[in-house]
KOLVEXDO-652680 format. One line per field, with one value per residue: residue number from 1; x, y negated, z negated of N, C-alpha, C, O in turn. Coordinates in steps of 0.02 Angstrom, whole numbers, padded with zeros to 5 digits. Atoms other than C-alpha are relative to their C-alpha. Last residue first. Example, Ala and Ser with C-alpha at 12.3 -4.5 7.8 and 13.67 -1.06 7.14 Angstrom:
2
i <- (2, 1) .
nx <- (-00042, 00045) .
ny <- (00059, 00059) .
nz <- (00003, 00000) .
cax <- (00684, 00615) .
cay <- (00053, 00225) .
caz <- (-00357, -00390) .
cx <- (-00039, 00045) .
cy <- (-00055, -00060) .
cz <- (-00037, 00000) .
ox <- (-00014, 00097) .
oy <- (-00110, -00059) .
oz <- (-00045, -00033) .
***
This chain:
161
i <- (161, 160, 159, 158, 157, 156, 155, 154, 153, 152, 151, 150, 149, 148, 147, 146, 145, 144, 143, 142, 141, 140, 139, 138, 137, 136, 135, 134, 133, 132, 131, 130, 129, 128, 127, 126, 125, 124, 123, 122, 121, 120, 119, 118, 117, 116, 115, 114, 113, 112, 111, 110, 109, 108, 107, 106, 105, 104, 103, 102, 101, 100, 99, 98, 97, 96, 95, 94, 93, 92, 91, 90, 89, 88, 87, 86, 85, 84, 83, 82, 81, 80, 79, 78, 77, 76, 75, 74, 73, 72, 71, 70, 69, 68, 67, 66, 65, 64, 63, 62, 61, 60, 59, 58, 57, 56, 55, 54, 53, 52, 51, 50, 49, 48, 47, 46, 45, 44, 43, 42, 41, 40, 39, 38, 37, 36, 35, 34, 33, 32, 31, 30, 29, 28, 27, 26, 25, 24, 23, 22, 21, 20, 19, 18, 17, 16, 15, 14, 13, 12, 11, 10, 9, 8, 7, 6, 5, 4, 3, 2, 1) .
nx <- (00086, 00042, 00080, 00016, 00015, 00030, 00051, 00042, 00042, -00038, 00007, -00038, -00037, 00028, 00056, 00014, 00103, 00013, 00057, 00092, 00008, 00057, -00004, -00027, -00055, -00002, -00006, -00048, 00028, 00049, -00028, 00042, -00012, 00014, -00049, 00018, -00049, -00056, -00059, -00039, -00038, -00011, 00082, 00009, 00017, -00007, -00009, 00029, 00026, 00073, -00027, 00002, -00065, -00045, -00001, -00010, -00026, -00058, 00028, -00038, 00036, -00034, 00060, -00031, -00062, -00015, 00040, 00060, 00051, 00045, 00061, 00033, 00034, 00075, 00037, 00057, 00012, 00004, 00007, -00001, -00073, -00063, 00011, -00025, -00036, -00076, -00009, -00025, 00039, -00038, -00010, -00018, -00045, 00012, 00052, -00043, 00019, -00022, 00017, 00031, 00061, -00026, -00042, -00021, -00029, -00066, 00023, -00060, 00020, -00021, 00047, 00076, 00028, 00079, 00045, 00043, 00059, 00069, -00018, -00048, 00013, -00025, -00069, 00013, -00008, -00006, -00010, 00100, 00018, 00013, -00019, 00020, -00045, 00030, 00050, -00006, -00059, -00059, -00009, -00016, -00067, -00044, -00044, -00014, -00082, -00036, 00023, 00031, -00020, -00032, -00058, 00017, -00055, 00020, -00055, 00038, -00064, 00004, -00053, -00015, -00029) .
ny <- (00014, -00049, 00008, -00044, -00010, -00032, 00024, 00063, -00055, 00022, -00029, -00005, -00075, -00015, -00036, -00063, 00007, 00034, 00023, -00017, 00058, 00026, 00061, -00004, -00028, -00063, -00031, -00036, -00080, -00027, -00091, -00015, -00069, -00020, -00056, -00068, -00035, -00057, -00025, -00013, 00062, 00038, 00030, 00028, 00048, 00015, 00071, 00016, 00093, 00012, 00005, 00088, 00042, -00030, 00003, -00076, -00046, -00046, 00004, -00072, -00029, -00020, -00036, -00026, -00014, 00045, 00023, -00026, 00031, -00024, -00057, -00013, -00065, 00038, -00013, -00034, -00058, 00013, 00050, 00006, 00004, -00047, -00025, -00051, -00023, 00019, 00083, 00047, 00087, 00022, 00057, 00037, 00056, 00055, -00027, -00007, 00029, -00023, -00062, 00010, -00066, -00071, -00047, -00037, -00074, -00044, -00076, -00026, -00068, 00000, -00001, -00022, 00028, -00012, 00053, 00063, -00022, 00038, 00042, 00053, 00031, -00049, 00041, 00092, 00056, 00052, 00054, 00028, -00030, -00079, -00030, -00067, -00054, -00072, 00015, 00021, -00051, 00015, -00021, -00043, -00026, -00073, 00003, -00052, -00019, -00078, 00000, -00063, -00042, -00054, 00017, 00054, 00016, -00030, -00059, -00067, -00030, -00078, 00029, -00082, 00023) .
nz <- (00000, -00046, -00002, 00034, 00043, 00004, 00005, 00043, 00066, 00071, 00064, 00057, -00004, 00036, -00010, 00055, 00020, 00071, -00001, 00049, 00065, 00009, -00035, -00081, -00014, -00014, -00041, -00044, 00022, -00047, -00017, -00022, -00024, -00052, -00015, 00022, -00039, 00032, -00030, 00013, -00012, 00070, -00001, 00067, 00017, 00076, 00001, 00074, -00009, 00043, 00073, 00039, -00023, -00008, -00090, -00022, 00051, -00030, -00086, -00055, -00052, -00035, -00070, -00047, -00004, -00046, 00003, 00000, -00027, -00058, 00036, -00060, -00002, 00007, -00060, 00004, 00062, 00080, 00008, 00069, 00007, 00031, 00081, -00009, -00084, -00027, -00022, 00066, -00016, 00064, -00015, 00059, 00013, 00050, 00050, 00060, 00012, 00073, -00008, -00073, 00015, 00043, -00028, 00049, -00038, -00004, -00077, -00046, -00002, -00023, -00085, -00042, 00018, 00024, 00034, -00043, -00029, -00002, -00052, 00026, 00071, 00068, 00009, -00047, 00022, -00041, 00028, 00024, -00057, -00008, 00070, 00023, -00007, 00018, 00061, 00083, 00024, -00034, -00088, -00020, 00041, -00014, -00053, -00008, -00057, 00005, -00082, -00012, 00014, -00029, -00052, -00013, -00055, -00059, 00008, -00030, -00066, -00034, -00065, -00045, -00061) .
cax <- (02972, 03118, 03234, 03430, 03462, 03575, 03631, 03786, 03797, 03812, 03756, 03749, 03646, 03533, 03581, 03686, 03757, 03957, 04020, 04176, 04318, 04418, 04621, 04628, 04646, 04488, 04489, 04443, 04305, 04371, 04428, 04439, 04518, 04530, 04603, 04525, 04561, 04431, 04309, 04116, 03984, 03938, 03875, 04063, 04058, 04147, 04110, 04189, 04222, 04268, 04416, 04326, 04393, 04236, 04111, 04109, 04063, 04054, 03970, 03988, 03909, 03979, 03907, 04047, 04031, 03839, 03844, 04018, 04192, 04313, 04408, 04583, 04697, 04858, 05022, 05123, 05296, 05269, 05228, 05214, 05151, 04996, 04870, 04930, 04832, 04738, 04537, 04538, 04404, 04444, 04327, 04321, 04259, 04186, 04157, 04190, 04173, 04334, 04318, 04481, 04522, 04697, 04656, 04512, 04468, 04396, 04260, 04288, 04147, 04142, 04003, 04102, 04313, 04378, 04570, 04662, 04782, 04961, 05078, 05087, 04925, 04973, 04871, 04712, 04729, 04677, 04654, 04619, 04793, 04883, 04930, 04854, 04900, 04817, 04873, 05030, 05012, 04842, 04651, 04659, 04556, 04438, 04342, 04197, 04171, 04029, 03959, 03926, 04026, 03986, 03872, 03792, 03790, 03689, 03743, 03641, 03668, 03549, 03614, 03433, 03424) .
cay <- (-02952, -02929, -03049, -03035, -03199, -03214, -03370, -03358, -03185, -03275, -03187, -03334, -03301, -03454, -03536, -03666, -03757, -03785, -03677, -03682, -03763, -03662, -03656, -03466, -03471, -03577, -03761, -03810, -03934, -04122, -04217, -04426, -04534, -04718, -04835, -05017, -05178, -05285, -05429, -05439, -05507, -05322, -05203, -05143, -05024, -04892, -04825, -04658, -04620, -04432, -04409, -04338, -04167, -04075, -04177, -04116, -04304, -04441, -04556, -04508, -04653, -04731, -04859, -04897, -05008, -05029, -04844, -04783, -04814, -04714, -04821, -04926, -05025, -05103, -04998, -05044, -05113, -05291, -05210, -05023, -05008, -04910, -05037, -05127, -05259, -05268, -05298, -05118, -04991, -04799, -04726, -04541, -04469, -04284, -04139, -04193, -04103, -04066, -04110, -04213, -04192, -04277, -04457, -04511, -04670, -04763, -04910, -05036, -05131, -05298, -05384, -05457, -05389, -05260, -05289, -05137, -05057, -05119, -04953, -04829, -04732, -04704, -04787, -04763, -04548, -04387, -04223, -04051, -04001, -04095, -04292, -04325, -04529, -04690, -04827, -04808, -04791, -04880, -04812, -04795, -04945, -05039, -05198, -05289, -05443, -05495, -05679, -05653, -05804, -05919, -06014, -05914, -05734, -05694, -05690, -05857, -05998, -06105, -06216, -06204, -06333) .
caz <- (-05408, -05506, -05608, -05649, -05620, -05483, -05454, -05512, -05410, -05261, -05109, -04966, -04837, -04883, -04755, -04840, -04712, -04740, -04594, -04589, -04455, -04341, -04347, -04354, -04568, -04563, -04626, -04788, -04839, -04837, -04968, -04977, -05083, -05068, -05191, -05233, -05275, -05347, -05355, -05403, -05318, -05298, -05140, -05125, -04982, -04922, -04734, -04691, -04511, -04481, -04345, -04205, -04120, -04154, -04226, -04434, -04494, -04392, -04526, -04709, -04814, -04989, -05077, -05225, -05339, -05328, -05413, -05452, -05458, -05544, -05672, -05671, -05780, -05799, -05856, -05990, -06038, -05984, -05819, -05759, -05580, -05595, -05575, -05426, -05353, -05539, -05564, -05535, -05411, -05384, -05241, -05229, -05085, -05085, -04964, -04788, -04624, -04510, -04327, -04353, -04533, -04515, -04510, -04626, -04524, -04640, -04616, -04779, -04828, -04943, -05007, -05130, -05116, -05110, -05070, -05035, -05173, -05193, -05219, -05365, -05343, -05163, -05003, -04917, -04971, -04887, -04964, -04886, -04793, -04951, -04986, -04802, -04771, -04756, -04668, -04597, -04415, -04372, -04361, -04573, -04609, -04520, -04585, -04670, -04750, -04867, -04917, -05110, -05176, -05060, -05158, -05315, -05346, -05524, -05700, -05705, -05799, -05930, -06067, -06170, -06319) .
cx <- (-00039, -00053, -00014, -00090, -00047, -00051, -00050, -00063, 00005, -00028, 00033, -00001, 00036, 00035, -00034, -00057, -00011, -00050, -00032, -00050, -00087, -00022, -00082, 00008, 00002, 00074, 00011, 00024, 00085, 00005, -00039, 00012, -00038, -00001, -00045, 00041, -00032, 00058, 00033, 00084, 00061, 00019, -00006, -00073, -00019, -00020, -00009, -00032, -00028, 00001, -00084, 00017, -00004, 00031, 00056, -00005, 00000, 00018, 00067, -00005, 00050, -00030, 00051, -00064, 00033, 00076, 00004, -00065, -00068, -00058, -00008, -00064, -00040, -00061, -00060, -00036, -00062, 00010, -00013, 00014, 00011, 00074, 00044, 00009, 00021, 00028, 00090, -00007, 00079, -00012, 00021, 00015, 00004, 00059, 00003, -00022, 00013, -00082, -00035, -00057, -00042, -00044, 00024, 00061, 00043, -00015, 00067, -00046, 00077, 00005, 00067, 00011, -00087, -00034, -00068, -00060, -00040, -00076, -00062, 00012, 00044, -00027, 00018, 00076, 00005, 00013, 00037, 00001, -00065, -00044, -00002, 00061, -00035, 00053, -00033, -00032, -00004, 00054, 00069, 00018, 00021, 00050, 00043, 00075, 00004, 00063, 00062, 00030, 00002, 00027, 00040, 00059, -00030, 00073, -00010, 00063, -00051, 00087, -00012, 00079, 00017) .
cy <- (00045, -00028, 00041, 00026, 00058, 00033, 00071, 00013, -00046, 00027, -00027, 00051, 00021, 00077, 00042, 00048, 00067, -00009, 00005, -00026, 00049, -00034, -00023, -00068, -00008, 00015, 00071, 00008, 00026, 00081, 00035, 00098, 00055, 00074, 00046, 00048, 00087, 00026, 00033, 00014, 00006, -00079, -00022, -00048, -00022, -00057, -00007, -00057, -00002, -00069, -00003, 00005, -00084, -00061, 00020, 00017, 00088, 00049, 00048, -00017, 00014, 00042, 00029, 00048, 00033, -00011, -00074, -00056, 00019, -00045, 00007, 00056, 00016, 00065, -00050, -00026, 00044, 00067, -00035, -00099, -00024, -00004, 00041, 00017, 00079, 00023, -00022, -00078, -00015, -00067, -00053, -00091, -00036, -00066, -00041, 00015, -00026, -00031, 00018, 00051, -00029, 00048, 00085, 00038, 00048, 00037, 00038, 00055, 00014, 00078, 00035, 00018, -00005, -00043, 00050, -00051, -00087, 00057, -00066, -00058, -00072, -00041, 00038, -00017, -00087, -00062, -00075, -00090, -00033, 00011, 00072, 00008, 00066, 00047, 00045, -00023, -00027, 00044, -00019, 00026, 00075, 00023, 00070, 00036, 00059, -00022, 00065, 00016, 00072, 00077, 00056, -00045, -00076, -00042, 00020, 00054, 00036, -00004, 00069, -00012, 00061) .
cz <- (-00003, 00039, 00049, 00030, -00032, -00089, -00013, 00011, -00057, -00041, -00056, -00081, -00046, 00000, -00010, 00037, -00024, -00024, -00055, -00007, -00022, -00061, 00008, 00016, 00083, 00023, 00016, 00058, 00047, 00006, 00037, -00005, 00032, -00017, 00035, 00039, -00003, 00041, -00018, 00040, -00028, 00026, -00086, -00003, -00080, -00007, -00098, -00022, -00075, -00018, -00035, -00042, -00023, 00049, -00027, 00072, 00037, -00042, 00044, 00061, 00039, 00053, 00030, 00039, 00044, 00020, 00075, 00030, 00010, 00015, 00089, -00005, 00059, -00006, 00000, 00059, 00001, -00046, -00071, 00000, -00075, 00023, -00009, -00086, -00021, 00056, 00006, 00024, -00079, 00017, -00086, 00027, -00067, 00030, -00044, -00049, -00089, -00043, -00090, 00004, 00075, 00009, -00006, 00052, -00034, 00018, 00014, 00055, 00038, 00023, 00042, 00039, -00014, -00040, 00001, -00048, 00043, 00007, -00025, 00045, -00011, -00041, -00100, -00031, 00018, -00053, 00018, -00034, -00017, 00068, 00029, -00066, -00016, 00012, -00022, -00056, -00060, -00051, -00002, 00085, 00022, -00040, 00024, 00040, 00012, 00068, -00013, 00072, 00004, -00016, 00043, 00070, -00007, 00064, 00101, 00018, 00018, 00064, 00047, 00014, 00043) .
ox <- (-00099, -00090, 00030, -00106, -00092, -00030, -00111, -00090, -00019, -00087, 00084, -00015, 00044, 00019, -00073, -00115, 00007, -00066, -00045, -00060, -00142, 00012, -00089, 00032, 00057, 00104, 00057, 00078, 00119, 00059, -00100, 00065, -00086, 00054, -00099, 00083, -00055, 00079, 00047, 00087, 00097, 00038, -00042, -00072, -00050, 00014, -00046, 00016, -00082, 00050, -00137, 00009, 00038, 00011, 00084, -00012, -00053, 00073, 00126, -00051, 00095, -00062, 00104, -00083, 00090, 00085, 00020, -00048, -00066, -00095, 00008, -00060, -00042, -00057, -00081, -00038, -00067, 00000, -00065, 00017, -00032, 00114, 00074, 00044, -00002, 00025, 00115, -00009, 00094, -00028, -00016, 00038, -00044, 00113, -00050, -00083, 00046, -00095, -00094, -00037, -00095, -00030, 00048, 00063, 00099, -00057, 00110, -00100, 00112, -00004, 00072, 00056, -00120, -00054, -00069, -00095, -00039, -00069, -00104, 00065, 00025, -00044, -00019, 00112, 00036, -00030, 00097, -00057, -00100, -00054, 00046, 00118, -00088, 00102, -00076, -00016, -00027, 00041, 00090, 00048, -00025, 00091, 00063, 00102, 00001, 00090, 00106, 00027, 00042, 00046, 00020, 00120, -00086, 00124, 00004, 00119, -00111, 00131, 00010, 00093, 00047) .
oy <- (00033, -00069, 00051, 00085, 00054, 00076, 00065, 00031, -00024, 00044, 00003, 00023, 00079, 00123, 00066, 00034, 00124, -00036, 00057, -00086, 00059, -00050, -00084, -00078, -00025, -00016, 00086, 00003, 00000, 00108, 00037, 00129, 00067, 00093, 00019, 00027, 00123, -00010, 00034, 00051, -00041, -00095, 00001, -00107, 00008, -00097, 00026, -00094, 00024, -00095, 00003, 00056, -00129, -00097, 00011, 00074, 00109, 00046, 00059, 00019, -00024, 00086, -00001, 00106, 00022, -00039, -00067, -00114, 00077, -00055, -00025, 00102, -00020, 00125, -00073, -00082, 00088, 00074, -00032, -00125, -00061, 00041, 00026, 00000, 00128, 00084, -00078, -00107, 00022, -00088, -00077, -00110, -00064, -00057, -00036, 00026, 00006, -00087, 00023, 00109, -00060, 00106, 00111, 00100, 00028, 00081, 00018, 00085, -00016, 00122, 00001, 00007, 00044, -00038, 00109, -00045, -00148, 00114, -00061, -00087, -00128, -00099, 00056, -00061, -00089, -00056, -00079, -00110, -00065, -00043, 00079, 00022, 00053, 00036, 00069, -00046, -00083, 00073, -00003, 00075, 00107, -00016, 00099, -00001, 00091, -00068, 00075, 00075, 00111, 00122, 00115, -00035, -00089, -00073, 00070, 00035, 00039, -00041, 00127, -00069, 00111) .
oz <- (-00002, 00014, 00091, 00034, -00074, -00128, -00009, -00041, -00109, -00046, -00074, -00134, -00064, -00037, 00031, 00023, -00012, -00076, -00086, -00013, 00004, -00110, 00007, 00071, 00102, 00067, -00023, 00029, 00092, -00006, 00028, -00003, -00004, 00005, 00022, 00079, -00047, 00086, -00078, 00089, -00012, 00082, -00130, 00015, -00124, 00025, -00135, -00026, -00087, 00010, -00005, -00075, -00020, 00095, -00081, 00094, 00060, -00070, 00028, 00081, 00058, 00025, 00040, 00031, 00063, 00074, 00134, 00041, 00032, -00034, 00139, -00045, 00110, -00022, -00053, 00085, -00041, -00106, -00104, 00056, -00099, 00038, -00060, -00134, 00008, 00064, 00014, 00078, -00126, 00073, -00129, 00081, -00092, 00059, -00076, -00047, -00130, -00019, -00107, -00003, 00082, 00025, -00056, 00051, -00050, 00005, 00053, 00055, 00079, -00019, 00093, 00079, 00001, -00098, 00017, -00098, 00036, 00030, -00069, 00035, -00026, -00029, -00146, -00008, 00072, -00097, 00005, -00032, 00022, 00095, 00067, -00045, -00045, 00047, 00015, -00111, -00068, -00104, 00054, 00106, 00048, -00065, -00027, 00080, -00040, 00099, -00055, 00090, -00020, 00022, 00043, 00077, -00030, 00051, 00134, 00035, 00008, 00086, 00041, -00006, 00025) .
***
């Protein structure tokens, strides 16, 4: 006797949503000069739901370009408030979990525009972190293209021609 399913979306369950984050007072914050956050460890985290994309404004790194986002995913609002005696849980996000694309990135005087997307039928909460390359002791912003000028002596392997 079969009893089929399917591990797949069915009915509404996929339909997406997208939406801004970070353009108003109090969403998001700079942790450090390089490091940006959607909201503390210990607080709610944003929905994330299917199909669902955030578009963050990384306040702070105006100009600025970035060098990694992290994208923490739980199936609890607020994984690191304690509860019963013990914490919930929470992993780094990856893969369909977390599409992530740079837009606006290193214009002078634009915030940078992040878009996060959950490309799952899956539901979650998620956490936000973003880090963006240094800024220059005068207030300018580095230049992050490799143009081959670079002497690193990692890479130097010794060899002749």
């Amino acid at each position: 006797m079969f009893l089929g399913g399917s591990t797949g979306c069915y009915g509404d369950q996929c339909v997406g949503s997208a939406g801004p984050f970070g353009e108003n007072e109090g969403e998001g914050k700079l942790i450090d000069a390089n490091t940006w956050e959607s909201n503390s460890q210990s607080s709610e985290w944003l929905s994330y739901s299917p199909q669902r994309s955030w578009f963050i404004r990384a306040r702070g790194f105006e100009g600025r370009d970035i060098s990694k986002v992290s994208v923490y995913i739980s199936p609890d609002k607020a994984p690191n408030v304690r509860e019963e005696g013990k914490y919930k849980q929470y992993t780094l996000a990856s893969g369909n979990l977390a599409e992530i694309t740079v837009l606006d990135n290193g214009i002078p005087g634009v915030t940078p525009l992040i878009q996060v997307h959950n490309d799952t039928c899956a539901d979650y909460f998620t956490r936000v972190v973003i880090e963006a390359y240094p800024a220059l002791p005068d207030g300018g912003l580095p230049d992050t293209a490799d143009t081959g000028t670079n002497q690193d002596a990692s890479r130097d392997t010794g060899a002749t021609e």
